[in-house]
N, C-alpha and C positions, 0 to 999 in steps of 0.2 A: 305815930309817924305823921309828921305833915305835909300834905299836901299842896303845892303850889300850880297855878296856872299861867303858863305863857301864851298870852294870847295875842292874834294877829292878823293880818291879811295873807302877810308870807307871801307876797305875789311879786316875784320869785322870792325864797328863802335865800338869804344874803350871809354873807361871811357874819356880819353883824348881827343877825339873828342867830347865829353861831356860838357864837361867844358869851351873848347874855342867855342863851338858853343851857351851856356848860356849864357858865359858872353858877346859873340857879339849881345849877343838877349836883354839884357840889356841896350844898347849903342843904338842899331839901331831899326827906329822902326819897320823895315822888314829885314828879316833874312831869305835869302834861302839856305838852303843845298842843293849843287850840285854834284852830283855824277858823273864822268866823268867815260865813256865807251871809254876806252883804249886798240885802239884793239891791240895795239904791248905791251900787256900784259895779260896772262892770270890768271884770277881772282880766286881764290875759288866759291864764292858766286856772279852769273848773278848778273847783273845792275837791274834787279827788286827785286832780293831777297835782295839786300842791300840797295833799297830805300823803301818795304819795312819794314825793322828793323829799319830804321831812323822814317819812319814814325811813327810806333808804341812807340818809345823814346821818340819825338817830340810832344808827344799828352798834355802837360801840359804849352805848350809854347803856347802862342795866335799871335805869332807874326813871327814864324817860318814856311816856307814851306818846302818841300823834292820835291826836282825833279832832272833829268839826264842831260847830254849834253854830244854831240861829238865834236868835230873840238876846234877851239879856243875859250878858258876861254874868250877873251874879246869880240869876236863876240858874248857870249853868255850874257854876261852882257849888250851890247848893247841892247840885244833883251831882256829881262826883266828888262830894266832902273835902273840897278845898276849902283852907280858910287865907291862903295869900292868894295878892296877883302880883305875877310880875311885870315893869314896863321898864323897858329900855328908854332912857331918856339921852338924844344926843347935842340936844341945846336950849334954850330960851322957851322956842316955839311950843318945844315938844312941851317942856313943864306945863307950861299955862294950859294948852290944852287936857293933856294926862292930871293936873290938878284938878281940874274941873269934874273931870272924871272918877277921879278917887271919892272925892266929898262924895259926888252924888254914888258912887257904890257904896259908900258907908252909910248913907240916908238910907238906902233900900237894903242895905245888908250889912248891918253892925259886925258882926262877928267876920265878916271877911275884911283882910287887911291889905291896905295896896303899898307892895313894895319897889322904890323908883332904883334902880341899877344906871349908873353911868356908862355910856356906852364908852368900851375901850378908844384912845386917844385914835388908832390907827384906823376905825371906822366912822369917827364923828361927822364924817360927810355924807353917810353910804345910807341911801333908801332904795329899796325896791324899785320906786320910778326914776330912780336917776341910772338905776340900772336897764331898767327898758328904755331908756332913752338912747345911753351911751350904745349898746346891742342897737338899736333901731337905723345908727347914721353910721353903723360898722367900726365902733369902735371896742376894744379887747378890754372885755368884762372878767380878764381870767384872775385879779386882783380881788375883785367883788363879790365873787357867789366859787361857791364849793366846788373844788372840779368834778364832782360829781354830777354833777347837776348842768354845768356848763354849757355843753350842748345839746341840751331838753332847751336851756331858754333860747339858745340862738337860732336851733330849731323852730321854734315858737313864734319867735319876734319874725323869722321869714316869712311863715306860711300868713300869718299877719297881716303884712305889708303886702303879700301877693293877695288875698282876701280883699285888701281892702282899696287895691289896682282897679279891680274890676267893677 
């Protein structure tokens, strides 16, 4: 069985992380979504609170798991016998960066393979920060992120915004 990994910030998990994580659960017959705790970034929503929302998404997939990682993506795939990764790519930007990345995970880990997925035509706008934006000046995010989820962010982006009043 092969094992593929979805890997991401997911801060919030978006319709678009959605969709490339189905249809690699389609293909592969393990599918983990990994949430990377990045500490030279800081998150809206803790590394539990956004695995999580994955979780609670993830409950219709039988072949999907949710879980974390620090350090490097392919140390992390070594350690749970992945040999793909998956990356959503939604334009230009994303390739060149996500290319950069591939080479070098194949320098440090030959036998993992990085597989680029295009993101569906109806998400090629949709990131995470464009979703805490639009939510941030009250604008309806119920297009962009799973109504599951919905208002955890809008919840979120409030207490936030009153946090960050004071």
């Amino acid at each position: 069985m092969t094992i593929a990994i979805c890997p991401g910030s997911f801060d919030p998990p978006t319709n678009g992380h959605l969709d490339i994580i189905g249809r690699a659960s389609r293909i592969f017959g393990k599918v983990i979504v990994a949430v990377l705790e990045n500490q030279r970034k800081t998150p809206l929503f803790s590394v539990n609170e956004r695995v999580m929302m994955l979780k609670r998404l993830m409950t219709s997939y039988q072949n999907v798991e949710v879980d974390s990682f620090q350090g490097l993506l392919v140390d992390y795939a070594r350690l749970k016998n992945a040999t793909v990764l998956i990356k959503g790519l939604r334009g230009m930007g994303d390739f060149e960066y996500e290319l950069q990345m591939a080479l070098v995970n194949r320098k440090l880990a030959p036998q993992v393979e990085t597989l680029f997925m295009i993101t569906n035509n109806d998400y090629s706008y949709l990131s995470s920060s464009i979703v805490k934006e639009i939510a941030a000046y009250g604008g309806d995010i119920s297009a962009l992120v799973p109504a599951e989820i919905r208002d955890l962010v809008l919840q979120k982006i409030r207490a936030n915004d009153e946090k960050q009043q004071f």
